[in-house]
FIKOLZA-1660 file (N, C-alpha, C; in steps of 0.1 Angstrom, whole numbers, plus 5000, padded with zeros to 4 digits):
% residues 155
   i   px   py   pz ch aa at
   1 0604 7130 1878  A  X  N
   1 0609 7126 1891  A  X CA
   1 0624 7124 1890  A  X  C
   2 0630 7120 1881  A  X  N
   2 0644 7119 1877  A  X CA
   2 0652 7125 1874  A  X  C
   3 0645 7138 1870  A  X  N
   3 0651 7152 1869  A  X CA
   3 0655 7159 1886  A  X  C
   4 0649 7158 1892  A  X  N
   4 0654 7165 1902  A  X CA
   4 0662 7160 1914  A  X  C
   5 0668 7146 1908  A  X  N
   5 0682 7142 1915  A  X CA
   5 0691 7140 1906  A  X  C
   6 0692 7148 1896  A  X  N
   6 0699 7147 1882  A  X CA
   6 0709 7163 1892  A  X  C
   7 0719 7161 1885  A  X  N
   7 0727 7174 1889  A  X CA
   7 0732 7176 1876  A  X  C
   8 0740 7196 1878  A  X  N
   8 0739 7200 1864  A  X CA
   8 0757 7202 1865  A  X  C
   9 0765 7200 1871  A  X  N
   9 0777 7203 1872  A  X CA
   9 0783 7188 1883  A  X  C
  10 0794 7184 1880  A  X  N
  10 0798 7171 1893  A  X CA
  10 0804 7176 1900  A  X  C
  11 0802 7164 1912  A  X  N
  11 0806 7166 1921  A  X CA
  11 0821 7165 1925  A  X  C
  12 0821 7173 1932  A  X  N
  12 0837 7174 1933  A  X CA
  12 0842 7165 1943  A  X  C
  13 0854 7158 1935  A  X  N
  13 0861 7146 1948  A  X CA
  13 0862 7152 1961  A  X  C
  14 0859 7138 1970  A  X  N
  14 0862 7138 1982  A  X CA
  14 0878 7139 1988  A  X  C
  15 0882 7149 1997  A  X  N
  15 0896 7154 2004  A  X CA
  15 0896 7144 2015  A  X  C
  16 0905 7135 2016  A  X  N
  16 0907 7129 2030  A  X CA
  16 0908 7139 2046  A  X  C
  17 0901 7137 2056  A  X  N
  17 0898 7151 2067  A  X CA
  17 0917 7149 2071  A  X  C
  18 0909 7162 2076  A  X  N
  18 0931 7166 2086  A  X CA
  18 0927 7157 2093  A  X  C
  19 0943 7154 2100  A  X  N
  19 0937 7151 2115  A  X CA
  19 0935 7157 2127  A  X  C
  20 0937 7170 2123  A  X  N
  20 0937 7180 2132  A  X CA
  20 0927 7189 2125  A  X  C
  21 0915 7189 2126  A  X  N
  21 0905 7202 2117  A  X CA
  21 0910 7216 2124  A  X  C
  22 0911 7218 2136  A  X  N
  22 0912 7235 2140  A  X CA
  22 0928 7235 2133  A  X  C
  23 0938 7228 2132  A  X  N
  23 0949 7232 2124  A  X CA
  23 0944 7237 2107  A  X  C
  24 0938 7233 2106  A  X  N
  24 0932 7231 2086  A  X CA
  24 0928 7250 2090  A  X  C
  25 0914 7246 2101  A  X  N
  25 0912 7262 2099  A  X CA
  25 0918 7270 2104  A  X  C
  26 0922 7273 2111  A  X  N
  26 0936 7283 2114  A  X CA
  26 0946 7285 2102  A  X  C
  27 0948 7274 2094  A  X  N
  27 0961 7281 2085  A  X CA
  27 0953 7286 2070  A  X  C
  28 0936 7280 2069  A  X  N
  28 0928 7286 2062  A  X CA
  28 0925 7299 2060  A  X  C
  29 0919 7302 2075  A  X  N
  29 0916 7318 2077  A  X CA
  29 0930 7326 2074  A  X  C
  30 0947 7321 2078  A  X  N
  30 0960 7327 2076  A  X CA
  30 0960 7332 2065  A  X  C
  31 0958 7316 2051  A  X  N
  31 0961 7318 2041  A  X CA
  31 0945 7326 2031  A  X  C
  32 0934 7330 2036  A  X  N
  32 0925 7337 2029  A  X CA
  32 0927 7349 2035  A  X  C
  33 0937 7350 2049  A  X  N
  33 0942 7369 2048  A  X CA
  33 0955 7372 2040  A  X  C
  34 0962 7365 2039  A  X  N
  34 0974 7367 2026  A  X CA
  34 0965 7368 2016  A  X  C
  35 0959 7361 2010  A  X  N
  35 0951 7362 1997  A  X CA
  35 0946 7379 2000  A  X  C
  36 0938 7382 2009  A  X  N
  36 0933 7393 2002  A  X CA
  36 0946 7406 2004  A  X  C
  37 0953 7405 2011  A  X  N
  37 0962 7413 2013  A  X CA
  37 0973 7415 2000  A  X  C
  38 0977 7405 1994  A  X  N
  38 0985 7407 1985  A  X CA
  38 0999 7409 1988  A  X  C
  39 1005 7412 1999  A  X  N
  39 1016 7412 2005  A  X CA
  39 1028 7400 2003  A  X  C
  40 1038 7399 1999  A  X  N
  40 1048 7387 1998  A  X CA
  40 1058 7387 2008  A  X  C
  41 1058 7397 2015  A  X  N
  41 1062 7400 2033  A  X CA
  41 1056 7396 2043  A  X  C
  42 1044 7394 2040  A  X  N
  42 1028 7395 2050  A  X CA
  42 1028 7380 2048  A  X  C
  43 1031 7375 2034  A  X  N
  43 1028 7357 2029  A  X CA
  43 1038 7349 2035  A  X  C
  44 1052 7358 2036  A  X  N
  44 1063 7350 2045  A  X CA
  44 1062 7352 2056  A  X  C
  45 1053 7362 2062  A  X  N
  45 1051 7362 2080  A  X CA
  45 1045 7352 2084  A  X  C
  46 1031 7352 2078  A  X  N
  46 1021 7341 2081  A  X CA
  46 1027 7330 2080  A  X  C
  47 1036 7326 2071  A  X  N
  47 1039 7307 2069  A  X CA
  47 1053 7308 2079  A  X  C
  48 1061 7316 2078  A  X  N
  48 1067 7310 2092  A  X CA
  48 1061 7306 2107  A  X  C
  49 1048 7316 2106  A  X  N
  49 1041 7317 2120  A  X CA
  49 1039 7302 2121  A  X  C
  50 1029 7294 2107  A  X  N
  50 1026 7287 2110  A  X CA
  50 1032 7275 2110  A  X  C
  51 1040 7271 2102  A  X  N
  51 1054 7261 2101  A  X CA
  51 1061 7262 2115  A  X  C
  52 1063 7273 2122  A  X  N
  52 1066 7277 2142  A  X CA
  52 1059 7272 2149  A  X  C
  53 1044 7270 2144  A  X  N
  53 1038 7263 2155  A  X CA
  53 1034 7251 2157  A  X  C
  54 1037 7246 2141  A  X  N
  54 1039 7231 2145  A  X CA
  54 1054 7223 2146  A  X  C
  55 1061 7235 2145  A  X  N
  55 1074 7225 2153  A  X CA
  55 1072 7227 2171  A  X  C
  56 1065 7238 2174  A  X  N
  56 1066 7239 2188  A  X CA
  56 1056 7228 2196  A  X  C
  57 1040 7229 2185  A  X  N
  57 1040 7216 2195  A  X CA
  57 1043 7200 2194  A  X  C
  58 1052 7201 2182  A  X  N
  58 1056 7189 2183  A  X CA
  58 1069 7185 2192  A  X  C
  59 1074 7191 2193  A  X  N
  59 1089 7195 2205  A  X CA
  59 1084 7196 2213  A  X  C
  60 1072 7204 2220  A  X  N
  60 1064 7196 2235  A  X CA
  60 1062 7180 2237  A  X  C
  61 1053 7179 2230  A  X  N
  61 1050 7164 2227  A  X CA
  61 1060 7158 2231  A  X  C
  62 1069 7157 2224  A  X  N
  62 1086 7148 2229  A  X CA
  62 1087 7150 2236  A  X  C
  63 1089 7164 2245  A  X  N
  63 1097 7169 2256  A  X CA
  63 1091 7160 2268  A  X  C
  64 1074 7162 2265  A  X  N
  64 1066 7155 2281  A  X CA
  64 1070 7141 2277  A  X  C
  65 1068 7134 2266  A  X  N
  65 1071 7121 2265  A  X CA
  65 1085 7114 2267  A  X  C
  66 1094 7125 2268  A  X  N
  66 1110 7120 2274  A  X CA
  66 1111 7122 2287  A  X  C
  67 1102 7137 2291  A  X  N
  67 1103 7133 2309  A  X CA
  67 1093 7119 2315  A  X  C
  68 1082 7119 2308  A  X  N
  68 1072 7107 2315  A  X CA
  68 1079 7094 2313  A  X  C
  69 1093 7089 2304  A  X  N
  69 1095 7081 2300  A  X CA
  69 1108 7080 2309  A  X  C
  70 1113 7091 2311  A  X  N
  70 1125 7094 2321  A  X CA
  70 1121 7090 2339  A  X  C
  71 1107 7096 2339  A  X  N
  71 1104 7092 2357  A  X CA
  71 1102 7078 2355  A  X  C
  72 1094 7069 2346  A  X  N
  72 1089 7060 2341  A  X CA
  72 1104 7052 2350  A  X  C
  73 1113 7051 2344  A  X  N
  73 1128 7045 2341  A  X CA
  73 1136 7047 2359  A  X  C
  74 1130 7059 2361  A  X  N
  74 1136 7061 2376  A  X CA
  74 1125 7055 2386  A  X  C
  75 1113 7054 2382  A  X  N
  75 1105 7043 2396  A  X CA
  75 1108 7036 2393  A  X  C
  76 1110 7026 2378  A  X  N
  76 1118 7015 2375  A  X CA
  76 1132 7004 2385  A  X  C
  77 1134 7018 2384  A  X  N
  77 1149 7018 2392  A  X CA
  77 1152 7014 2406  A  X  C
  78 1142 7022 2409  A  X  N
  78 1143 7020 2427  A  X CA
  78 1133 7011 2431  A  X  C
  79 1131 7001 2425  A  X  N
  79 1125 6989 2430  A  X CA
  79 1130 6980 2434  A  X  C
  80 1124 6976 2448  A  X  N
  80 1129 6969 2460  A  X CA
  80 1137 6979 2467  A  X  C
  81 1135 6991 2467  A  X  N
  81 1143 6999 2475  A  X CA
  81 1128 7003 2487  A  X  C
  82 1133 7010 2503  A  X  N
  82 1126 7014 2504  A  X CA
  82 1119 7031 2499  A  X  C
  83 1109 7029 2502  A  X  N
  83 1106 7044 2493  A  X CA
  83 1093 7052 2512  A  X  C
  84 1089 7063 2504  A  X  N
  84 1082 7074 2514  A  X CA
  84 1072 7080 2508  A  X  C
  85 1057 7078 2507  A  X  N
  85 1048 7079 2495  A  X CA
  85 1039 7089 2502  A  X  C
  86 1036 7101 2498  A  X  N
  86 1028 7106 2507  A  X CA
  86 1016 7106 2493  A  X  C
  87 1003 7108 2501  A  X  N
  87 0992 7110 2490  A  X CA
  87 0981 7120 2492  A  X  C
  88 0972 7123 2487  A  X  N
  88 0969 7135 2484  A  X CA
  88 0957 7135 2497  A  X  C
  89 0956 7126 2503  A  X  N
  89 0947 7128 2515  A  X CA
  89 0952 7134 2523  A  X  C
  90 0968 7132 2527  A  X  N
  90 0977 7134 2535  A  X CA
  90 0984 7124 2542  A  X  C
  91 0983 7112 2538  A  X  N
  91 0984 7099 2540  A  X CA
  91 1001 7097 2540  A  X  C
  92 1008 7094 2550  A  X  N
  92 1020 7090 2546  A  X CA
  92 1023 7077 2550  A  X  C
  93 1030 7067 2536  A  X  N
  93 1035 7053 2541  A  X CA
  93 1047 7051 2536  A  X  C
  94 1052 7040 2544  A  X  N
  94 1068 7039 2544  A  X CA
  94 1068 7019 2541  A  X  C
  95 1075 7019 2529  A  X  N
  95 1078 7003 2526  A  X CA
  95 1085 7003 2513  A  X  C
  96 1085 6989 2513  A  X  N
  96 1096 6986 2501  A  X CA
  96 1086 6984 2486  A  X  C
  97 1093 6991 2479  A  X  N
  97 1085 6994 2462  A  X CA
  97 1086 6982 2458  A  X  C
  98 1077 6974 2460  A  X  N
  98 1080 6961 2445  A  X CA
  98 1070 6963 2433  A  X  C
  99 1062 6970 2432  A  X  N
  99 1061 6968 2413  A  X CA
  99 1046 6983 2412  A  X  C
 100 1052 6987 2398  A  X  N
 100 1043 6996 2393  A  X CA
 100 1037 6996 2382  A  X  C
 101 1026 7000 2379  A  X  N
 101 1017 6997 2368  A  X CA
 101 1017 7011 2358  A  X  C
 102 1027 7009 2350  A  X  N
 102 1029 7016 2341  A  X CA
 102 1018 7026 2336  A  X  C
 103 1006 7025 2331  A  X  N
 103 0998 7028 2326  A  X CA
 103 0990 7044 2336  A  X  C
 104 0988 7034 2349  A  X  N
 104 0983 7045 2359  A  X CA
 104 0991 7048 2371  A  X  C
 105 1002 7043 2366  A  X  N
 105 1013 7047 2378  A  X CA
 105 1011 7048 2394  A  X  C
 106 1002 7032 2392  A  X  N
 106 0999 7024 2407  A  X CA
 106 1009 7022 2409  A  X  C
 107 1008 7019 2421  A  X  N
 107 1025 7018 2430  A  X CA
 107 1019 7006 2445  A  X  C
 108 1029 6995 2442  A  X  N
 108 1027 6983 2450  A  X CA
 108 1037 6984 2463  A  X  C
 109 1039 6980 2478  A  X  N
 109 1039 6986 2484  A  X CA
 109 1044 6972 2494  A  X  C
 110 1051 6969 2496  A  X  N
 110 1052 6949 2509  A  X CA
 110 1056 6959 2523  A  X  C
 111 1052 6954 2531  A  X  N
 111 1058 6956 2547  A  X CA
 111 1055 6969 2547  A  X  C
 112 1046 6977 2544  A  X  N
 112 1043 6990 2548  A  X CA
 112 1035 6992 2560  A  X  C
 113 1041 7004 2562  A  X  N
 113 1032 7016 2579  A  X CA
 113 1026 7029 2572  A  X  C
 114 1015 7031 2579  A  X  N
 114 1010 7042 2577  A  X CA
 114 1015 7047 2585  A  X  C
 115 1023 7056 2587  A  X  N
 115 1032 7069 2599  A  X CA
 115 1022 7078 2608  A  X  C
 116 1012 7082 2602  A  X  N
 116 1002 7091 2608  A  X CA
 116 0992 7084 2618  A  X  C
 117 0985 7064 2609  A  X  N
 117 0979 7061 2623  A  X CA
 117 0982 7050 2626  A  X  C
 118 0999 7049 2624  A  X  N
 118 1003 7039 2628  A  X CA
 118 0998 7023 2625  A  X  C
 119 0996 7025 2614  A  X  N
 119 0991 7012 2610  A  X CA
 119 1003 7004 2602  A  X  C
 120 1004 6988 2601  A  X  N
 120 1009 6982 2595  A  X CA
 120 1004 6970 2585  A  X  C
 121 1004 6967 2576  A  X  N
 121 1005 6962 2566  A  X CA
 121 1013 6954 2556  A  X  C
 122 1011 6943 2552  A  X  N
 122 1024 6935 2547  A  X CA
 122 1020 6938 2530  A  X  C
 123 1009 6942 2527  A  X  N
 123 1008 6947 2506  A  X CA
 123 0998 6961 2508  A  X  C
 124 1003 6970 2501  A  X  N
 124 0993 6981 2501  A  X CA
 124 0996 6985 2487  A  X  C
 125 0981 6987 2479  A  X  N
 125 0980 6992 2467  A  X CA
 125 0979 7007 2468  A  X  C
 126 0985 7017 2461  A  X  N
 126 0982 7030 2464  A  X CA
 126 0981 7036 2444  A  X  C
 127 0970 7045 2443  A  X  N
 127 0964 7050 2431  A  X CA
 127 0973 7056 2430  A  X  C
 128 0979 7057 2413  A  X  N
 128 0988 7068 2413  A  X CA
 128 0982 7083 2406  A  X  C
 129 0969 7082 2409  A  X  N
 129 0965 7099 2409  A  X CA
 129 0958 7106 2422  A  X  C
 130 0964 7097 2432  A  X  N
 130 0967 7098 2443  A  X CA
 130 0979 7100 2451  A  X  C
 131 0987 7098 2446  A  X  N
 131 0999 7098 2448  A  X CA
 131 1008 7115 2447  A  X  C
 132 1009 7118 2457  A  X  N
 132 1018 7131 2459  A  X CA
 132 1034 7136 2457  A  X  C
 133 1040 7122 2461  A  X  N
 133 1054 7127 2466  A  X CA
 133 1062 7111 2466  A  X  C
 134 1068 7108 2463  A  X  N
 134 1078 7096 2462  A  X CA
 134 1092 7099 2466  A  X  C
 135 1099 7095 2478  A  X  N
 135 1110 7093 2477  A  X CA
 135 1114 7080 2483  A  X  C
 136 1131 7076 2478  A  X  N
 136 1132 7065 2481  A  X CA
 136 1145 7069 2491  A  X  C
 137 1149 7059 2498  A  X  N
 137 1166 7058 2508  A  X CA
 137 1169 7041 2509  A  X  C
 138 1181 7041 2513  A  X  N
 138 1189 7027 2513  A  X CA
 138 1183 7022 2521  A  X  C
 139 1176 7024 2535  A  X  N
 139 1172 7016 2545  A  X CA
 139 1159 7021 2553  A  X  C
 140 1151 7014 2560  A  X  N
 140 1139 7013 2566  A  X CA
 140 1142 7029 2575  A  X  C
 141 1152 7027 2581  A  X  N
 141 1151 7037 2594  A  X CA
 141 1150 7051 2592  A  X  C
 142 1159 7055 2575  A  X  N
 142 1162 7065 2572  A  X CA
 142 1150 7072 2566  A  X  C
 143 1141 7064 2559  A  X  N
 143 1128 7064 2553  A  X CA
 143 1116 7069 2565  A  X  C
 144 1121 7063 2576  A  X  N
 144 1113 7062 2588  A  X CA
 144 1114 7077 2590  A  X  C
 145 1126 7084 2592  A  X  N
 145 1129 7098 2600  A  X CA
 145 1124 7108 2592  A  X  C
 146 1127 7101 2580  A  X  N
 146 1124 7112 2571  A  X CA
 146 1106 7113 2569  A  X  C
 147 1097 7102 2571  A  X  N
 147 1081 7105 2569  A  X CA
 147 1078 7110 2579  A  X  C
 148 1088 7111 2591  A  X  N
 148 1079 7116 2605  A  X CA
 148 1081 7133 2599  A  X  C
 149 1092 7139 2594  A  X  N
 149 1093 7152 2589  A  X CA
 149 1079 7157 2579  A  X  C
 150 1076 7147 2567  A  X  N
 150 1067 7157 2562  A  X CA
 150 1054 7149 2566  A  X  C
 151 1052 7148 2580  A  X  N
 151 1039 7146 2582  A  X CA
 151 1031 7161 2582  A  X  C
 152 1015 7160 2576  A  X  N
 152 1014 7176 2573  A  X CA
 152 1008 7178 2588  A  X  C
 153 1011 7189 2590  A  X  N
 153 1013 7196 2606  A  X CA
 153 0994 7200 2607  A  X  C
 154 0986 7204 2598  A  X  N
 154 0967 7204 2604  A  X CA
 154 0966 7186 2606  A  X  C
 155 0971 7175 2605  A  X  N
 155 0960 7163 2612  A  X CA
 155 0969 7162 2625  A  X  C
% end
């Protein structure tokens, strides 16, 4: 009985995993076609390819995370300004920005109108994956002229 959980050769240490497994196999299958090819032209094509592709998506990476960090910094900015929020219903309201929620880029909303059914409101919470279009201006009226323009023309 002892013999047959006996092994005849050891086991080979455990590899900490990638963190990325389809990167591991992608540069696996790369580097077992250099291997059979034999090429040292073919072996510097392949490793630039793949060394290229992970600077590219790491340069994405930063790139979205300096724009999301950049709008992040500009809603920031224009708070307490009035703003013009249209949303994906077609929904357009007009009020002064006082606070956003970083995370889901809710957007808080004091002394707001709905332009379309004329409604008023002194707090409106609006979803920010709802949220279509943002702009802000120095004053109520200018904000006003401007939501009656992109009201969408089918309601």
């Amino acid at each position: 009985m002892s013999r047959r959980f006996e092994t005849k050769r050891p086991l080979p240490p455990l590899k900490p995993k990638s963190l990325n497994p389809m990167r591991e196999v992608g540069e696996r299958n790369a580097l077992n076609v250099i291997a059979s090819s034999g090429s040292k032209e073919f072996e510097k094509d392949i490793t630039k390819i793949i060394r290229g592709y992970r600077k590219v998506t790491e340069d994405w990476r930063s790139i979205l995370r300096a724009d999301y960090l950049m709008m992040l910094k500009t809603l920031i900015c224009i708070r307490n300004e009035h703003v013009v929020v249209r949303a994906r219903n077609g929904e357009v309201w007009v009020g002064r920005l006082s606070a956003i929620d970083p995370d889901h880029l809710n957007i808080f909303l004091i002394n707001a109108e709905n332009v379309i059914l004329r409604l008023s409101a002194s707090k409106v919470l609006i979803r920010g994956d709802q949220i279509e279009l943002i702009l802000h201006f120095p004053n109520r009226d200018q904000a006003l002229n401007v939501a009656k323009r992109i009201i969408p023309e089918k309601l």
